[in-house]
C-alpha positions in Angstrom: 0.0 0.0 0.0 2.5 2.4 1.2 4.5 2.2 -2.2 1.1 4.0 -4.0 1.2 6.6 -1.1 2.3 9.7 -2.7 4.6 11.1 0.2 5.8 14.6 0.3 7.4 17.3 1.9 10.8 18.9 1.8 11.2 19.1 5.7 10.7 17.0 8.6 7.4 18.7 9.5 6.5 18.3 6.2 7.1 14.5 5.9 5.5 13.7 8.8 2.4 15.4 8.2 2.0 14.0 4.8 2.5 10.1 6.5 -0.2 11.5 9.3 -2.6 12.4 6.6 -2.3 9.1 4.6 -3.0 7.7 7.3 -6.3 9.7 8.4 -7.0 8.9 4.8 -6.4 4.8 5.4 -3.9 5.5 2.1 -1.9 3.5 4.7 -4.0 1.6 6.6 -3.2 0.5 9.9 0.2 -2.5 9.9 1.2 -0.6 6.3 5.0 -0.5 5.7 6.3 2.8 5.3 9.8 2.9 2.8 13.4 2.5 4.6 15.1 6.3 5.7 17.3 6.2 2.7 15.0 5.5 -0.5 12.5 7.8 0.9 14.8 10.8 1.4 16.3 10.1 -2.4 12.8 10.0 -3.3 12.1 13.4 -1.8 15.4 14.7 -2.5 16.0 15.1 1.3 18.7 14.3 3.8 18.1 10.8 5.9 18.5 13.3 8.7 14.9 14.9 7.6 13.4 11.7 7.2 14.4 10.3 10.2 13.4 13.3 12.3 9.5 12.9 11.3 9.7 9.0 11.6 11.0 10.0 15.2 8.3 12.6 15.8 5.8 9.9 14.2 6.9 7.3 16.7 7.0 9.9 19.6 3.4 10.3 19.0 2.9 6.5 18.3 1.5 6.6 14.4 4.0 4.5 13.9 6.7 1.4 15.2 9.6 -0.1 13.9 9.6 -3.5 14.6 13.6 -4.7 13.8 14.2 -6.6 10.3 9.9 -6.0 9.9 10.8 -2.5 9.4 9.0 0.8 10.0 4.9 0.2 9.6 2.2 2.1 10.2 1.2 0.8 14.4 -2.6 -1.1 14.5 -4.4 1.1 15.9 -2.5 4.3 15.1 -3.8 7.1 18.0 -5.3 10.0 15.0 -8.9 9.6 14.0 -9.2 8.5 10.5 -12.3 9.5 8.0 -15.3 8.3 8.4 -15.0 6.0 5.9 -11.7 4.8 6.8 -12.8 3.5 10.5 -12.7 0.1 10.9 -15.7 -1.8 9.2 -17.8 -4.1 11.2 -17.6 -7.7 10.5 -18.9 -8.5 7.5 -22.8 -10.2 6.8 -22.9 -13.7 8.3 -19.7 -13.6 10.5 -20.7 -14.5 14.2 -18.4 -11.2 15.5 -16.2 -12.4 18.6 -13.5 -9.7 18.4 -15.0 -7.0 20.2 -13.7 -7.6 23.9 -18.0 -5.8 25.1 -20.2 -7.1 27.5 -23.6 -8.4 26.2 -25.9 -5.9 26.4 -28.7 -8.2 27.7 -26.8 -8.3 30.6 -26.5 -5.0 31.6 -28.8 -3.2 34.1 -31.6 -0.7 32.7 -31.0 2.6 33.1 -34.5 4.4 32.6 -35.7 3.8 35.7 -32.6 5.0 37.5 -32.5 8.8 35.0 -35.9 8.8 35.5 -35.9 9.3 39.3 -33.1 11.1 38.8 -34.8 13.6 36.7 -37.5 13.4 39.2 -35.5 14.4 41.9 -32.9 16.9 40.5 -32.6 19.5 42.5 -31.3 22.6 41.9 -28.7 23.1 39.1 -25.2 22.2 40.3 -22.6 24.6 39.7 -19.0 25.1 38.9 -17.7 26.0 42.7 -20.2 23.3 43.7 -19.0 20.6 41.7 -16.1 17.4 42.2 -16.8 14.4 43.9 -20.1 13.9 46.2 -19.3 12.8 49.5 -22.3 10.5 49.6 -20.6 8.6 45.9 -16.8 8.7 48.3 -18.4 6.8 51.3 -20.0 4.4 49.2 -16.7 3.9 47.0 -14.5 3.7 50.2 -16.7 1.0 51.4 -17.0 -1.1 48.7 -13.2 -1.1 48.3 -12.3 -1.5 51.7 -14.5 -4.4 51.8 -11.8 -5.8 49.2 -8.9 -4.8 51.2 -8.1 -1.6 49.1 -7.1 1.1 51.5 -8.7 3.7 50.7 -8.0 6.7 52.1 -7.1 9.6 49.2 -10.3 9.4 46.2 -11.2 11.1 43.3 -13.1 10.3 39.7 -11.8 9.9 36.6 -13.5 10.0 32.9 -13.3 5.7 32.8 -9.9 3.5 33.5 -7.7 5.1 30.7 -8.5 8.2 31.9 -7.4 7.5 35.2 -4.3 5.8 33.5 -3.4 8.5 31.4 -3.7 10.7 34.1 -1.4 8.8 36.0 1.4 8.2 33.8 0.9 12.0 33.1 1.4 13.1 36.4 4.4 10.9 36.9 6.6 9.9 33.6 7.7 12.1 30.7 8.4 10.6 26.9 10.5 8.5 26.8 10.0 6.7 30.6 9.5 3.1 30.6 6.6 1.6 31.7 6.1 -2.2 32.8 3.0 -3.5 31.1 1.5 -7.6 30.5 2.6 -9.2 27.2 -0.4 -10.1 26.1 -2.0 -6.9 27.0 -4.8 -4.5 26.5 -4.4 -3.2 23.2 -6.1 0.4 24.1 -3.2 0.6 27.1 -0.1 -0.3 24.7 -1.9 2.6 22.2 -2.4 5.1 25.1 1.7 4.5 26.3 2.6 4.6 22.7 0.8 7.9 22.3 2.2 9.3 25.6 5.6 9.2 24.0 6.5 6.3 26.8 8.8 2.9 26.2 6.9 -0.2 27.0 8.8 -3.3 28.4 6.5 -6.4 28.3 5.8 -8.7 31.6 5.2 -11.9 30.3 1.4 -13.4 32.0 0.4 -16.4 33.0 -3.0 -17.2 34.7 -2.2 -15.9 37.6 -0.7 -12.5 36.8 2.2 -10.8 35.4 5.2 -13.1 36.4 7.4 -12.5 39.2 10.6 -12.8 37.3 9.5 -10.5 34.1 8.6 -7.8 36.5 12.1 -8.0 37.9 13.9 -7.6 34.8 11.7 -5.0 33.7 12.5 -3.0 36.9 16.1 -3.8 36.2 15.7 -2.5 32.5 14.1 1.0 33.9 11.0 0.7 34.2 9.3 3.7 36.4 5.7 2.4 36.4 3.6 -1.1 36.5 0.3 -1.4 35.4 -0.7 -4.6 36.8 -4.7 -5.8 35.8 -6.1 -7.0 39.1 -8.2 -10.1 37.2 -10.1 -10.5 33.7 -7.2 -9.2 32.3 -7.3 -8.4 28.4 -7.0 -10.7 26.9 -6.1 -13.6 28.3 -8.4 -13.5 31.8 -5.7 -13.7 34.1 -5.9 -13.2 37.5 -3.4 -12.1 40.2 -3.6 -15.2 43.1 -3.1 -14.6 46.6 0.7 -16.1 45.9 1.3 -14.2 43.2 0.6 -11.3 44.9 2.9 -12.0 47.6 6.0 -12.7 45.5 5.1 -9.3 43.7 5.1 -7.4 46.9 8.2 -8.6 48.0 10.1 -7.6 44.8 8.0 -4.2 45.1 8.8 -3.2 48.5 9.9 0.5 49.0 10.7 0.9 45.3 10.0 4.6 45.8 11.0 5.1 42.0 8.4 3.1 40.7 4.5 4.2 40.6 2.0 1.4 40.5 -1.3 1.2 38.9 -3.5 -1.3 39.4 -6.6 -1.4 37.5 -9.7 -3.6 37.9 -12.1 -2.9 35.7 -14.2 -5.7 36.0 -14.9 -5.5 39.9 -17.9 -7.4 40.5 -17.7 -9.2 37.4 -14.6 -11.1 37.9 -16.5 -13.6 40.1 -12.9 -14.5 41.5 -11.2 -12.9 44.6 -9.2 -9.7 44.8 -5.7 -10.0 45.7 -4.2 -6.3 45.7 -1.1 -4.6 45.5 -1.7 -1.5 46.9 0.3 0.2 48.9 3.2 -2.1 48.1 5.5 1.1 47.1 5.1 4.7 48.3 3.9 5.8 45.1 0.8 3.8 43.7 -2.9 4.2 42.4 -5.8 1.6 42.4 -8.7 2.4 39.3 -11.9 0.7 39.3 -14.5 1.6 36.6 -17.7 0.6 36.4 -18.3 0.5 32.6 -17.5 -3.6 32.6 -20.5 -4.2 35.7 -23.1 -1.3 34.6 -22.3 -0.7 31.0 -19.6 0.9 28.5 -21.7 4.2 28.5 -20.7 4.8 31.7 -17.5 6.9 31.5 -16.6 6.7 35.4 -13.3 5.5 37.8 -12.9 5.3 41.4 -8.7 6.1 41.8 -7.3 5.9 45.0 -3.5 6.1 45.6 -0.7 7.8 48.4 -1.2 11.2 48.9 0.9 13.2 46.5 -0.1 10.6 43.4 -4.3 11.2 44.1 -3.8 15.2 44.5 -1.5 14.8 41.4 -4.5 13.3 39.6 -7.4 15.7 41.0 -5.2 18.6 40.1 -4.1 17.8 37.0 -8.1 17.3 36.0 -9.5 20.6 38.2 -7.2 22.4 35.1 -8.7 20.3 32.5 -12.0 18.5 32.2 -12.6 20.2 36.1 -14.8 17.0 37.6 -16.5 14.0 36.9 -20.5 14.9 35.7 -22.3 15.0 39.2 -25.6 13.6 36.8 -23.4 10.6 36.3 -22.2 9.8 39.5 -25.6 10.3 41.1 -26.5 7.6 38.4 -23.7 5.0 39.7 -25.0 6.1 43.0 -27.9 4.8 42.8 -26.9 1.6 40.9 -24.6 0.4 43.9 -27.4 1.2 46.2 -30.4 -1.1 44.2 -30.0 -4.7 45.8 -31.9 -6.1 42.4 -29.3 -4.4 40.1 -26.4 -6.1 42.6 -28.6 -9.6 41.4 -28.3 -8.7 37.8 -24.3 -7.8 37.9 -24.4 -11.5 40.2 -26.1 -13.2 37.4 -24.2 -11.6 34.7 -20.6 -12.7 36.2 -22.2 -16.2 36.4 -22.7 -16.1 32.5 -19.7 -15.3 31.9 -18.4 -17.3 33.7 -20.3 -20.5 32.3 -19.4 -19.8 28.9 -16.1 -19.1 29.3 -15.6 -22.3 31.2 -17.1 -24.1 28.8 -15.5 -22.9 25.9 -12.1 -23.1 27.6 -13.4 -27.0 28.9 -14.7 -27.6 25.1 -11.0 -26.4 23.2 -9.5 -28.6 25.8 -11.1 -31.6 24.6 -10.0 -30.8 21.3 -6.2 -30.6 22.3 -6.4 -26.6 22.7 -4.9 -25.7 25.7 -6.6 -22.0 25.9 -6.9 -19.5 29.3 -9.7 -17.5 30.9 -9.6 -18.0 34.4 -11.7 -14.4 34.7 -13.8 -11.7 32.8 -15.1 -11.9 29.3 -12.4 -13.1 27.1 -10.7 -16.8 26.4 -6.9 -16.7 24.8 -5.9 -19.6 23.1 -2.5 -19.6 22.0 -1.8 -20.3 17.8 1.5 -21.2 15.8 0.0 -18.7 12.8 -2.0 -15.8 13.6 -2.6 -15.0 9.8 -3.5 -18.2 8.7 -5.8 -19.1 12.0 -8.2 -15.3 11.4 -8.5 -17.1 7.6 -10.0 -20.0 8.2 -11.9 -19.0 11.1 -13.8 -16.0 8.5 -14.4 -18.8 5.9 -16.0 -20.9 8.5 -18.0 -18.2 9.6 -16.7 -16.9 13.0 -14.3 -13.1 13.6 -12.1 -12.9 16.2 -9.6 -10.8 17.4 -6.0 -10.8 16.4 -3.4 -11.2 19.0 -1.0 -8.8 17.4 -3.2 -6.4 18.7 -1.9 -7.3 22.3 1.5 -8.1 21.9 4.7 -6.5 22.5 6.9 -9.6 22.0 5.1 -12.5 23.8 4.1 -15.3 21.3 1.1 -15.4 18.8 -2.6 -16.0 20.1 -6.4 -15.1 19.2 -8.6 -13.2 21.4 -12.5 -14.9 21.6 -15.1 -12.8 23.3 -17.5 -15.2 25.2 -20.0 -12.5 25.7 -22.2 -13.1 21.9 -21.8 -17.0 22.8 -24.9 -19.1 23.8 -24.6 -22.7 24.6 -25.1 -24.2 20.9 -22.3 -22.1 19.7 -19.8 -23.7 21.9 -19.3 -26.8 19.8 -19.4 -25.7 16.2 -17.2 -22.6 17.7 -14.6 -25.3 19.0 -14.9 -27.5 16.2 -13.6 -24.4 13.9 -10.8 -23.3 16.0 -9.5 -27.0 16.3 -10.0 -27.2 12.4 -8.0 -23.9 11.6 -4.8 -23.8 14.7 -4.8 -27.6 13.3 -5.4 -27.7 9.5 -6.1 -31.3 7.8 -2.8 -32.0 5.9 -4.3 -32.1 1.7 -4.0 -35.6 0.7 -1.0 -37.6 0.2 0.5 -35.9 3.0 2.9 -37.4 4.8 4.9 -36.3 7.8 
């Protein structure tokens, strides 16, 4: 694609923006390899100098990676918004759509009744010197983490988990910082540090966290923050056991150059016990969202954290977005308070939890060793990425690329349980095994 692309420009600026704009465009479309230094500055009749300043400023700003003897390419998910028409299409008519990583909307709580009384009971118009965080929303937060064994003494809101993320590493790291992250991990996250200008080291994960000994070496490569994912992690539904935990607070302890973020954004939908870090170094931050439990709409965090890091966070935002919509958190509010909404979030974890059990149970008795000990998502590991998404589209079925999680941990697909009901569990198994394990054509031998 990238060889059609017209590029232009005489100076770094130049070059750069023209590469932004094709890919705005999807000229070059997301994984798109962009020409070596040399060839593209004779083509422009440029220095390699020029054109290695804008692919700098272009990987600063995380459009684009190079990826060793794979060259420079345009990153998956590159952090500009593209054309309308360039976004990225829906599967296509007839494809059973497993890739989206959403909860099933018939398992989320209704929220007319709840804006209804809220409307009904309004009061007067909140405003600007009035607004931040209701104490009444804090008391019930505290409670319900404490009840988890989160300390939580310093709160505020943030705008979702990124947000709170982003915020973090903002208030902490400058481009070019390290940051610790899982390999596999959320894909949004490794976009978010890429487009912060920050180096990620990858923590290799197994099911019960980020392992002991990656973390060490990415501490002793520079890392200055972990984000550790508390359970369901992205995608491989890991989550952090009461060992686990232990072994990570020993290596952690009084690392006061390190801040740690925990996120768990699944809370009550992980249907498996919390295990935190918190508090394990002097600097550190615990996000829950309730988007996973109550519903994607629902752009809202609970941080707590030390001191310095939570007034860091509040700050930062009082200059910016100012505070969390009071509407909205009036909204949660009242959703942690309904016992029959606390039934429906019950019932939805046990859902999910059946069908990713038996999908994970189903693979295995195919010979498909695949995870998802928590949350929506099952990971099974593949020899072929490419050749796996193939056969899976012709028989019918989308799923998620693994690439889109990696850093440098080995190939896998990521299947969203959420769309499953019982009856698609064997023909769903019965394709994976066919396409991670092709029939050899006939007359093949080994």
């Amino acid at each position: 694609m990238s060889a059609r692309y017209q590029f232009a420009g005489t100076t770094a600026v130049e070059i750069s923006a023209s590469i932004e704009s094709g890919i705005r465009a999807a000229a070059l479309p997301p994984g798109a390899p962009l020409p070596a230094v040399r060839p593209l500055a004779a083509q422009l009749g440029v220095s390699p100098a020029t054109v290695a300043r804008a692919y700098q400023e272009l990987r600063q700003r995380g459009l684009i990676v190079t990826a060793g003897r794979h060259g420079t390419r345009v990153r998956p998910r590159p952090p500009v918004a593209a054309r309308r028409s360039a976004l990225r299409p829906s599967a296509a008519p007839g494809l059973r759509d497993l890739s989206r990583g959403e909860p099933d909307p018939q398992l989320l709580p209704p929220l007319g009744p709840y804006l209804a009384a809220l409307a009904a009971d309004a009061g007067p118009p909140v405003g600007y010197s009035a607004a931040g965080v209701l104490p009444e929303l804090a008391e019930a937060a505290r409670d319900r983490l404490t009840a988890d064994g989160v300390p939580a003494g310093e709160l505020t809101l943030t705008g979702g988990a990124l947000d709170g993320i982003e915020r973090l590493l903002g208030a902490h790291l400058r481009p070019g910082d390290a940051v610790a992250v899982e390999d596999p991990g959320w894909a949004n996250l490794l976009d978010l540090v890429a487009a912060l200008g920050l180096r990620p080291i990858g923590v290799l994960v197994d099911d019960d966290g980020p392992l002991v000994a990656g973390v060490a070496a990415a501490l002793a490569a520079g890392a200055r923050a972990l984000i550790v994912t508390s359970r369901a992690q992205n995608p491989t539904g890991a989550a952090v056991t009461a060992d686990r935990a232990a072994g990570l607070r020993t290596l952690l302890a009084g690392r006061s150059d390190l801040l740690l973020i925990e996120d768990d954004h699944a809370a009550e939908l992980a249907r498996v016990p919390l295990h935190p870090l918190a508090g394990a170094t002097p600097t550190w931050a615990f996000v829950r969202s309730v988007s996973k439990p109550f519903g994607p709409d629902l752009r809202l965090a609970v941080l707590v954290g030390d001191e310095t890091t939570v007034a860091r966070v509040a700050g930062r935002a009082r200059v910016g977005a100012g505070w969390v919509s009071t509407v909205l958190q009036r909204l949660v509010l009242a959703l942690w308070r309904e016992p029959a909404v606390a039934e429906l979030v019950d019932r939805a974890a046990g859902s999910y939890e059946h069908r990713r059990t038996a999908l994970v149970d189903a693979l295995a008795g195919r010979g498909l060793p695949a995870h998802g000990r928590s949350g929506i998502n099952v990971w099974l590991p593949v020899a072929d990425e490419t050749s796996a998404l193939t056969a899976l589209r012709d028989a019918g079925w989308s799923v998620a690329p693994g690439s889109l999680y990696r850093i440098a941990g080995p190939p896998g697909l990521r299947i969203t349980v959420s769309p499953l009901a019982d009856a698609d569990v064997g023909p769903l198994a019965d394709a994976l095994a066919r396409a991670v394990r092709p029939i050899p054509p006939p007359g093949f031998t080994a």
